[in-house]
TORMAR-156866 format. One record per residue: x, y, z of N, C-alpha, C in turn; residue in one letter. Coordinates in steps of 0.2 Angstrom, whole numbers, padded with zeros to 4 digits, always signed. Layout:
BEGIN
XYZXYZXYZA...
//
This chain:
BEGIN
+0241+0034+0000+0234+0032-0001+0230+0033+0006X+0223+0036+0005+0219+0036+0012+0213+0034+0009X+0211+0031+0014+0204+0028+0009+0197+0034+0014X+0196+0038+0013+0191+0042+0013+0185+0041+0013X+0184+0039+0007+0176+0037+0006+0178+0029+0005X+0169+0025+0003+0172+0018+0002+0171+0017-0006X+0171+0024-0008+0171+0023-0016+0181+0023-0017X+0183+0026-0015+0191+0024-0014+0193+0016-0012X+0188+0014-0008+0191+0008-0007+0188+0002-0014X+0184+0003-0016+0182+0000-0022+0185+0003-0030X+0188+0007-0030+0192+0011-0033+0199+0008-0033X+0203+0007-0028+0206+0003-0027+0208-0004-0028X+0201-0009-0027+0202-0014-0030+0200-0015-0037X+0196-0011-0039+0198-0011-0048+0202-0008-0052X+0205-0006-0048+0211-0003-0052+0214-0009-0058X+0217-0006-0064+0221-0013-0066+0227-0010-0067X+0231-0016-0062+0238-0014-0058+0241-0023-0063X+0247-0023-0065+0249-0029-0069+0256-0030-0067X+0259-0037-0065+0265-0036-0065+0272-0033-0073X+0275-0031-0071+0279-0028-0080+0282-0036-0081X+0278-0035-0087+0277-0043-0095+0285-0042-0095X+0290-0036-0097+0295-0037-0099+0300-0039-0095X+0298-0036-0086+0305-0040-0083+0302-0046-0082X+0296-0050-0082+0295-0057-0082+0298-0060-0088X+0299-0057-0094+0303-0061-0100+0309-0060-0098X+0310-0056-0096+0319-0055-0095+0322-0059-0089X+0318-0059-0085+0320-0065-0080+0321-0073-0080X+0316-0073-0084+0313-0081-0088+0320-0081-0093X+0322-0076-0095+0328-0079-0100+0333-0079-0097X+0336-0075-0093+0341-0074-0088+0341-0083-0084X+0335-0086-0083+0335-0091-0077+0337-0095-0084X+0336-0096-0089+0336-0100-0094+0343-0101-0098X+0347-0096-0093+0354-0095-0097+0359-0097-0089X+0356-0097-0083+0360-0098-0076+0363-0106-0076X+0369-0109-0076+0374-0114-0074+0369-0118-0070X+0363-0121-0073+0359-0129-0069+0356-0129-0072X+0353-0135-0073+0346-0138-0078+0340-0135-0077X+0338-0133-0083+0332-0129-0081+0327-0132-0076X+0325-0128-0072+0320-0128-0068+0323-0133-0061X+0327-0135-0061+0331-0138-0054+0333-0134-0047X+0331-0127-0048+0329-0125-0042+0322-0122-0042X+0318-0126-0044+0311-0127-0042+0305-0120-0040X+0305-0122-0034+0300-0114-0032+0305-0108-0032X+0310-0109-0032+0315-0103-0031+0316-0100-0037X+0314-0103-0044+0316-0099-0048+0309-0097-0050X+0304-0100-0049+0296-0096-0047+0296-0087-0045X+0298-0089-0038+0297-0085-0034+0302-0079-0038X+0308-0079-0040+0314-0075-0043+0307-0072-0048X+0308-0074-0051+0303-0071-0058+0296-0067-0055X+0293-0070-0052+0288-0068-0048+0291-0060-0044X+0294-0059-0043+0296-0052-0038+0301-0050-0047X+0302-0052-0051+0304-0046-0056+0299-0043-0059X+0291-0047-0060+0287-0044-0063+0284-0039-0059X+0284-0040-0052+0282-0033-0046+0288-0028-0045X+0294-0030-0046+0298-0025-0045+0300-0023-0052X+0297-0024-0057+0298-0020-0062+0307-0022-0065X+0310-0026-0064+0317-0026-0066+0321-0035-0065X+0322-0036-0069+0327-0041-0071+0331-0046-0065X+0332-0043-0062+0337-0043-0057+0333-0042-0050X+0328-0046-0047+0324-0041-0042+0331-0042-0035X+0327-0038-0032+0334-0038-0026+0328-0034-0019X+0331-0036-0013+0327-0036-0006+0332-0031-0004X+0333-0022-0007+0337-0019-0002+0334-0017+0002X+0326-0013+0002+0323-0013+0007+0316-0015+0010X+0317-0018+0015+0310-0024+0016+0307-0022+0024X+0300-0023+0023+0297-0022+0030+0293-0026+0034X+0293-0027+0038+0287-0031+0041+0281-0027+0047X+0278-0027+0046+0268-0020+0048+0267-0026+0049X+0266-0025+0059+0263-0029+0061+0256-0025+0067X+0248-0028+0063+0243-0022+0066+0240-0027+0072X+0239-0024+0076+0236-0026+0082+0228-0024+0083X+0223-0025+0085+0217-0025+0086+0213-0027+0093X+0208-0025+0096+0206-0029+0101+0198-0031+0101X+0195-0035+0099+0190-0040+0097+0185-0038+0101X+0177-0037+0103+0169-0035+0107+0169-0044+0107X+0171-0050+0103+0168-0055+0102+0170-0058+0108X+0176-0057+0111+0179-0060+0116+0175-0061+0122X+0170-0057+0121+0165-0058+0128+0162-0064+0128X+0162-0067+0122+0159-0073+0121+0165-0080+0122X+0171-0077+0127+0175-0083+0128+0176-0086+0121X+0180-0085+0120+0180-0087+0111+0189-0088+0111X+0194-0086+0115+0199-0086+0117+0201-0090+0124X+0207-0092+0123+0212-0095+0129+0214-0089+0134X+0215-0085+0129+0218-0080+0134+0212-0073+0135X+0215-0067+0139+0210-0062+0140+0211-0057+0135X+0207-0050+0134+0210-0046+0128+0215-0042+0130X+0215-0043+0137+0225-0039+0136+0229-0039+0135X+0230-0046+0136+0236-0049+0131+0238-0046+0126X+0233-0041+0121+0235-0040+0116+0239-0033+0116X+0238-0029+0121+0242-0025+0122+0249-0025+0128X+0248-0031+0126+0253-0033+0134+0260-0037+0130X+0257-0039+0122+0262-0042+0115+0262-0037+0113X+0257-0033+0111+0262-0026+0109+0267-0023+0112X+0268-0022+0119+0273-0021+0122+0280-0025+0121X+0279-0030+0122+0283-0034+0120+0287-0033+0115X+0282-0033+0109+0286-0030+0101+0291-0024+0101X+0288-0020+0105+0290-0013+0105+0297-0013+0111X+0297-0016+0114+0303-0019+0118+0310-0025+0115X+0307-0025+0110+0310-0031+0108+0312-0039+0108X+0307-0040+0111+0306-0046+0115+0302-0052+0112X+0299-0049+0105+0294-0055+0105+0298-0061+0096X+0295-0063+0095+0297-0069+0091+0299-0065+0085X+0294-0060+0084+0295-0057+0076+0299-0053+0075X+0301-0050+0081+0309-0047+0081+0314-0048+0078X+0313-0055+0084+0322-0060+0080+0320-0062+0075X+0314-0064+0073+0313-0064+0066+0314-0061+0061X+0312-0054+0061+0314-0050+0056+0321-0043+0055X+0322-0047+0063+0332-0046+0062+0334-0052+0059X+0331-0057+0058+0336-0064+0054+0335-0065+0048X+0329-0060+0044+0328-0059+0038+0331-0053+0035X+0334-0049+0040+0336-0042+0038+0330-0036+0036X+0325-0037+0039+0318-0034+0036+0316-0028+0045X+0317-0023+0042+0316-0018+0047+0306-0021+0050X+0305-0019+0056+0299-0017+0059+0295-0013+0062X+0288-0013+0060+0283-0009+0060+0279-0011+0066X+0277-0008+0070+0272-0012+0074+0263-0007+0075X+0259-0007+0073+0252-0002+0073+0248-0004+0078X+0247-0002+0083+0242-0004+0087+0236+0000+0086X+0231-0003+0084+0223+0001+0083+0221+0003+0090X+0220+0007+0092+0211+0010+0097+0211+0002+0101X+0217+0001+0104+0219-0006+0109+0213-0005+0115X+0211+0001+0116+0206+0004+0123+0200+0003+0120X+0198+0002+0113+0192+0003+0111+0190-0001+0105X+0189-0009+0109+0189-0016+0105+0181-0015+0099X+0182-0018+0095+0177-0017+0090+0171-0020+0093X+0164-0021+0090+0157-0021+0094+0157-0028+0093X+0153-0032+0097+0151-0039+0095+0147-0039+0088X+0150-0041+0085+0149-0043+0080+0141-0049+0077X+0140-0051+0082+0134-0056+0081+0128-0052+0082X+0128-0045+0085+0121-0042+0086+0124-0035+0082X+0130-0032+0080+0131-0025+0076+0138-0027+0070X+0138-0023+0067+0143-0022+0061+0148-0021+0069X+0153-0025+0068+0162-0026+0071+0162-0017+0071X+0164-0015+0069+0165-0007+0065+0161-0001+0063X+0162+0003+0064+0157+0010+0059+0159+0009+0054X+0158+0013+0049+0160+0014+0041+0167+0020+0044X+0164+0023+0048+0171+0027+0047+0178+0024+0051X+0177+0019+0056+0181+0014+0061+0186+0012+0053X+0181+0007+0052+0185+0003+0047+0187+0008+0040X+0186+0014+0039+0192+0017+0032+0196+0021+0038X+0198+0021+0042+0201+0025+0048+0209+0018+0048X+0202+0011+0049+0208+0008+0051+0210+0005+0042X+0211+0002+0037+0209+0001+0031+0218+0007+0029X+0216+0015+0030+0222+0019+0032+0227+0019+0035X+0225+0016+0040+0231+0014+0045+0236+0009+0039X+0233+0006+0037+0236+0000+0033+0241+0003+0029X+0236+0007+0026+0239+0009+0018+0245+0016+0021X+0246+0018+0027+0251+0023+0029+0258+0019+0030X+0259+0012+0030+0264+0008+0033+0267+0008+0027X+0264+0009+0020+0269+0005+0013+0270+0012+0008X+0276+0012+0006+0277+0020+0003+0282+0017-0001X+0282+0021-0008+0286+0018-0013+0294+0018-0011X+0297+0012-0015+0303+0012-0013+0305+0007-0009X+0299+0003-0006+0299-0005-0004+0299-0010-0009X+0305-0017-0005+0307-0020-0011+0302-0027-0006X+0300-0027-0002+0296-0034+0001+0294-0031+0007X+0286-0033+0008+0283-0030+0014+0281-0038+0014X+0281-0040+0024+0278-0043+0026+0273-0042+0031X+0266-0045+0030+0262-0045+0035+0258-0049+0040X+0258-0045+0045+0256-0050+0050+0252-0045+0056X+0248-0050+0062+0244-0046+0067+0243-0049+0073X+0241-0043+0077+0240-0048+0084+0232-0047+0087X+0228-0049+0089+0223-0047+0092+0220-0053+0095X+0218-0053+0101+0213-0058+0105+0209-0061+0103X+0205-0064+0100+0198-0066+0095+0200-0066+0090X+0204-0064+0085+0204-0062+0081+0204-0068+0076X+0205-0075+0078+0203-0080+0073+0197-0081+0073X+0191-0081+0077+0185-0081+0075+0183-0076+0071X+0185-0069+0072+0185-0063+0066+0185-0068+0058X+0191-0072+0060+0195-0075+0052+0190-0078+0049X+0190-0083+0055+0182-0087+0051+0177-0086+0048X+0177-0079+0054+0169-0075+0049+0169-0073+0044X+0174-0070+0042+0176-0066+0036+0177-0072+0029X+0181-0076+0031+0180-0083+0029+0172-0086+0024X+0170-0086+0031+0163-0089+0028+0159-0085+0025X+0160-0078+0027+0155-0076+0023+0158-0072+0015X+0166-0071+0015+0170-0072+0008+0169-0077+0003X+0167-0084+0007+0172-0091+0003+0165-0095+0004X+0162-0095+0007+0156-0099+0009+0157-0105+0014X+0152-0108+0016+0153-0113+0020+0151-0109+0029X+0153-0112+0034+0149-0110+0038+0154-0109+0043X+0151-0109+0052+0156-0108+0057+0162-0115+0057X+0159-0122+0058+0161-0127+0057+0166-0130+0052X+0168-0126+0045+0172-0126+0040+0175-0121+0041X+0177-0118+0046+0182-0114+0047+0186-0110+0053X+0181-0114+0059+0185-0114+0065+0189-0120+0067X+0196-0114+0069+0200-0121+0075+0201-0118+0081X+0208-0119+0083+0208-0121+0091+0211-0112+0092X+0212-0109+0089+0216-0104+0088+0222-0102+0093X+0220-0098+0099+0227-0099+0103+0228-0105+0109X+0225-0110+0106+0223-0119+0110+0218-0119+0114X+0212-0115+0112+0205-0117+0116+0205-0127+0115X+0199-0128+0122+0197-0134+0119+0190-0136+0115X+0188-0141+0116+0183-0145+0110+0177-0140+0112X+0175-0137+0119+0169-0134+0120+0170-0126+0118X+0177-0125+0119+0178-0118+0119+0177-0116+0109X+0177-0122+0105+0178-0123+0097+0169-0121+0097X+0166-0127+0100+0160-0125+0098+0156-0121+0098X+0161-0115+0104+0158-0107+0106+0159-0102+0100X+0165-0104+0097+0166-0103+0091+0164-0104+0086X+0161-0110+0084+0157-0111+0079+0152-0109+0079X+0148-0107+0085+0140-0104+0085+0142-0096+0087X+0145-0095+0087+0147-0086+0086+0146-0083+0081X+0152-0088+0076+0151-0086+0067+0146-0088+0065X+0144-0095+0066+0135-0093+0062+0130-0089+0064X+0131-0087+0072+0126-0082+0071+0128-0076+0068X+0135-0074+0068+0137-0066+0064+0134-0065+0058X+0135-0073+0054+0135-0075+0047+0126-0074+0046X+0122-0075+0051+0117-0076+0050+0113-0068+0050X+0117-0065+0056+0115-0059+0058+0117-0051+0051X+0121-0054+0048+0123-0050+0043+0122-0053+0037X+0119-0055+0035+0114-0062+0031+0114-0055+0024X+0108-0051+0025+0107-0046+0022+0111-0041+0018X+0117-0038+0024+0120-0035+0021+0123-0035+0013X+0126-0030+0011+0128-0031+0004+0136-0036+0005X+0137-0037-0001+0143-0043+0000+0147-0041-0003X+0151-0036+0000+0155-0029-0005+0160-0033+0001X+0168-0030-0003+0174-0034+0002+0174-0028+0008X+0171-0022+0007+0171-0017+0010+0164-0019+0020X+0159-0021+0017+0155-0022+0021+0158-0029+0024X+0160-0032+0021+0163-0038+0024+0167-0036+0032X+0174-0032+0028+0179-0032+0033+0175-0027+0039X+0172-0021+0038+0168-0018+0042+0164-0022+0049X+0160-0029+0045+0154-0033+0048+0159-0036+0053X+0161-0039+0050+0164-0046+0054+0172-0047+0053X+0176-0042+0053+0181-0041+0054+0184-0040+0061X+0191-0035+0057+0193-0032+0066+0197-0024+0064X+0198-0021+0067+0204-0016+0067+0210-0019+0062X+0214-0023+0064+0220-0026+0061+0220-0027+0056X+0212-0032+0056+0212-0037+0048+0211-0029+0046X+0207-0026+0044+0207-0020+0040+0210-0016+0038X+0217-0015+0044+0221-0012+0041+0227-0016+0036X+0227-0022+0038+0231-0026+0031+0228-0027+0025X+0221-0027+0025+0218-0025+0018+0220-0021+0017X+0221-0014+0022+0222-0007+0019+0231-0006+0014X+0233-0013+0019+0243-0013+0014+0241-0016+0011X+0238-0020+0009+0239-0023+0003+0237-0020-0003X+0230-0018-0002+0229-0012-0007+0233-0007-0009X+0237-0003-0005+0243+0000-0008+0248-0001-0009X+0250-0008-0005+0254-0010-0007+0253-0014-0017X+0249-0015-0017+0246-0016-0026+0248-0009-0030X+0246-0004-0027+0246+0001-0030+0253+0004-0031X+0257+0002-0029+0266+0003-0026+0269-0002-0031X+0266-0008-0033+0269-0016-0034+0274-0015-0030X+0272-0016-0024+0276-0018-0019+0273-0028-0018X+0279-0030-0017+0276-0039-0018+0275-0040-0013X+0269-0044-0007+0270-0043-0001+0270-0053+0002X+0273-0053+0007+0274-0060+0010+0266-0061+0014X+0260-0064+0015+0256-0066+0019+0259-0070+0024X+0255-0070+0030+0257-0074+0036+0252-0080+0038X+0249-0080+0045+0245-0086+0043+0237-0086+0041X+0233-0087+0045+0224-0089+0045+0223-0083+0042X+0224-0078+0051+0220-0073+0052+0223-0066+0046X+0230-0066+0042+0235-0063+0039+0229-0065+0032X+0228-0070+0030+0225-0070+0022+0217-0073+0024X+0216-0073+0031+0208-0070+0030+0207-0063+0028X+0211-0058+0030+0212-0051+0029+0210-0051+0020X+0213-0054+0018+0213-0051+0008+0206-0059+0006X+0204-0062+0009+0197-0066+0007+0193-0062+0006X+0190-0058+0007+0185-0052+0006+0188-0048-0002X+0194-0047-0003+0197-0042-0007+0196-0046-0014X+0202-0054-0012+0200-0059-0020+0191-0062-0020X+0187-0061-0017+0178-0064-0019+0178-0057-0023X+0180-0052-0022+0178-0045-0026+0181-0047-0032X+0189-0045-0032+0191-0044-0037+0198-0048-0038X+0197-0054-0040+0204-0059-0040+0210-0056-0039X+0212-0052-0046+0217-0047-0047+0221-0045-0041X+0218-0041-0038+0219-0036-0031+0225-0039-0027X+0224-0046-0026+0230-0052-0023+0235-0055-0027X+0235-0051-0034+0241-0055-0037+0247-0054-0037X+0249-0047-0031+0257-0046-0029+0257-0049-0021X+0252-0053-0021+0255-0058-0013+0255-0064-0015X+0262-0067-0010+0263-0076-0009+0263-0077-0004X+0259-0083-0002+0258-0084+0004+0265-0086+0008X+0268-0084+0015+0274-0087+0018+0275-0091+0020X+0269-0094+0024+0267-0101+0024+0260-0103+0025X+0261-0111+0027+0253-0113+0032+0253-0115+0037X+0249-0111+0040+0248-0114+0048+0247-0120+0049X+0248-0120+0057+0241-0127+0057+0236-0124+0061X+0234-0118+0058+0227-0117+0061+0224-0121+0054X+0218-0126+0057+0216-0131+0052+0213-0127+0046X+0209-0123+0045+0207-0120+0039+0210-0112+0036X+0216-0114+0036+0221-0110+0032+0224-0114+0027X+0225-0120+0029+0228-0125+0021+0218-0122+0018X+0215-0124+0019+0208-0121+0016+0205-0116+0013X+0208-0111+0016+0208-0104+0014+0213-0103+0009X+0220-0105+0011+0224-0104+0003+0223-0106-0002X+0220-0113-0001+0217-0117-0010+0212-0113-0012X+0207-0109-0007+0204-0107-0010+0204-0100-0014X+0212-0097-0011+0215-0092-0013+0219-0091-0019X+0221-0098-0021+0224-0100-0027+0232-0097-0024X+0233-0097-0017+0241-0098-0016+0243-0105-0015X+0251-0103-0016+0253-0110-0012+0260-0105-0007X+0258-0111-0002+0262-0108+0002+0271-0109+0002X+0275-0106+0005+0281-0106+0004+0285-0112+0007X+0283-0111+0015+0286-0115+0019+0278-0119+0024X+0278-0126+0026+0274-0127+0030+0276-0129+0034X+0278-0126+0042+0282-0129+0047+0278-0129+0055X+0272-0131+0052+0268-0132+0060+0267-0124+0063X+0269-0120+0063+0269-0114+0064+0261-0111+0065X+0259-0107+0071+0254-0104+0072+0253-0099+0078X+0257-0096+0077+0260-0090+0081+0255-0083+0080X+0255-0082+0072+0255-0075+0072+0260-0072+0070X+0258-0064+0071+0263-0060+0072+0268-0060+0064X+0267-0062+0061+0270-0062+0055+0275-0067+0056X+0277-0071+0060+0282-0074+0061+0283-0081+0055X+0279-0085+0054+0278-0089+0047+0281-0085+0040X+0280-0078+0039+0280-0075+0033+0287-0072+0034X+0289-0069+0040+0297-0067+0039+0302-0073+0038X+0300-0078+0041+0304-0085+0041+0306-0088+0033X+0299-0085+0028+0298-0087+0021+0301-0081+0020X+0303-0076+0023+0307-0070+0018+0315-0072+0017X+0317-0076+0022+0325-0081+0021+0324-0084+0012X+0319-0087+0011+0320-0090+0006+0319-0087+0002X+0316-0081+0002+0314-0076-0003+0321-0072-0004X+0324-0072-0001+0330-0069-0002+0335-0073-0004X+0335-0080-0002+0341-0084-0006+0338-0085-0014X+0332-0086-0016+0328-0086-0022+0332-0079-0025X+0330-0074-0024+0335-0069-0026+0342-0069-0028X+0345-0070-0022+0351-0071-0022+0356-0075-0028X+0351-0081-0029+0354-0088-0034+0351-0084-0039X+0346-0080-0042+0343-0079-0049+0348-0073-0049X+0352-0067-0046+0357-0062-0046+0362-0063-0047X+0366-0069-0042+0372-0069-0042+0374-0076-0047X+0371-0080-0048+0375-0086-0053+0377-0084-0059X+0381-0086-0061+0385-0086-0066+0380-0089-0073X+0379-0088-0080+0375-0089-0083+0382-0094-0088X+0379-0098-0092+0384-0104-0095+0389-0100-0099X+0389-0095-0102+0393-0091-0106+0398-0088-0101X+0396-0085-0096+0402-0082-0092+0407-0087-0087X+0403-0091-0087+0407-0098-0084+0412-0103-0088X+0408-0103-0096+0413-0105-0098+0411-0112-0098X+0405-0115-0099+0402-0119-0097+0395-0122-0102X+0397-0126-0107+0392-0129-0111+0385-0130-0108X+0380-0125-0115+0373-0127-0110+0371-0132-0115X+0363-0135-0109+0360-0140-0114+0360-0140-0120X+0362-0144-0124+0359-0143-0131+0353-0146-0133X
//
């Protein structure tokens, strides 16, 4: 998939993509037939059924699984809106590419190969408060990048990002997705303090304000007041929709990315689960209002996809138990009556 025009990318989100009804019945009876009381592994046997409807099959299973981690570099940053400077963000690319960083050994401890896409790191998007983040052709440039990381034959994509500023991005796209203003939906992101919060709150109202007019399409959104990164995970998710490939979310700035996508078209997000919830404060926020729930909530606020490869462990023991148990017949073992 390349998103060309932005009629491709509206095109995409009304596609109607469905998970398959019959492996979700086959599954459901399969878990209704496994050696323990119904429903006694809880989210695990959710989550099982949930990856048979997008993998199409009875039995889903994680042979091949990725983690597309997009990098970005932020114009808002001028606004001190960060702890740190925007090089950092290429200085953690490095890292990733080295092997060095958190999501590594993360996604060697889920068994999930790595992707790492760094955008035009030299060429950070415009300030945002006074211009669209992006061009129209920036954003289906980056929106591609996205959609080039997921190719059929993936059995779990996780996604995640790195970029400077890129939580006051969140915010914006937040607020102006979900409603609600700079103040419901800035925190401390990589540990600004209480003054550096308030530079950030009056950044996204003025973005919000500045782009007031614009159309409220998910496409103008991600273009206005987005980033490189966020854009290009809209752009996986999108194909990844169109693949049913299931995908894991990570934290804020990972499912601020698809807020633009479900105000458009709910649908569009029904083969993502959230991996967890941060504690960037308006992430439990952003999920309720996404109608996920999230997998694991372990204080976690890194980024990088690190939250979502962590939730890939369970995603594969969820698998694992729905696969491998024994069903009461073959055990040889009275079921309820």
């Amino acid at each position: 998939m390349t998103f060309a025009t932005i009629a491709d990318v509206e095109a995409a989100l009304a596609a109607s993509i469905a998970p398959d009804a019959e492996a979700i019945a086959q599954a459901r009876a399969r878990q209704a037939q496994l050696t323990k009381p119904p429903g006694s592994l809880g989210r695990l046997e959710e989550i099982a059924v949930f990856f048979a409807g997008w993998q199409g099959r009875a039995r889903p299973r994680i042979g091949r699984g990725r983690v597309a981690v997009f990098a970005g570099n932020h114009g808002i940053v001028a606004h001190n809106v960060s702890a740190f400077p925007a090089a950092v963000t290429a200085q953690m690319v490095a890292t990733f590419e080295h092997g060095g960083a958190a999501i590594n050994a993360l996604a060697r401890a889920a068994g999930l190969d790595l992707k790492v896409v760094a955008l035009d790191l030299d060429r950070p998007t415009a300030d945002f408060t006074t211009a669209p983040a992006m061009t129209e052709a920036e954003c289906l440039a980056a929106l591609s990048a996205g959609a080039a990381t997921v190719e059929a034959g993936l059995d779990l994509l996780v996604l995640g990002e790195m970029g400077i500023g890129n939580t006051t991005a969140a915010a914006a796209l937040c607020a102006r997705s979900l409603g609600g203003d700079g103040s419901t939906w800035v925190g401390p992101g990589t540990g600004i303090d209480d003054a550096g919060i308030a530079r950030k709150v009056a950044v996204v109202d003025r973005a919000i304000a500045h782009h007031a007019d614009a159309p409220m399409t998910a496409f103008e959104t991600l273009r206005r007041v987005g980033g490189r990164e966020i854009a290009a995970i809209a752009g996986a998710v999108l194909r990844a929709r169109e693949l049913r490939v299931p995908v894991l979310l990570d934290g804020f700035i990972c499912c601020s990315a698809v807020a633009p996508l479900a105000a458009a078209a709910p649908a569009s997000i029904a083969h993502c689960l959230a991996g967890h919830c941060s504690a960037e404060p308006g992430h439990a926020r952003l999920l309720a209002a996404l109608g996920l729930e999230p997998i694991l909530q372990l204080d976690m606020r890194l980024g990088e996809a690190s939250g979502a490869a962590v939730a890939a462990g369970v995603v594969r023991a969820a698998l694992a138990a729905h696969d491998g148990m024994a069903t009461f017949t073959e055990a040889g073992v009275s079921g309820a009556g």
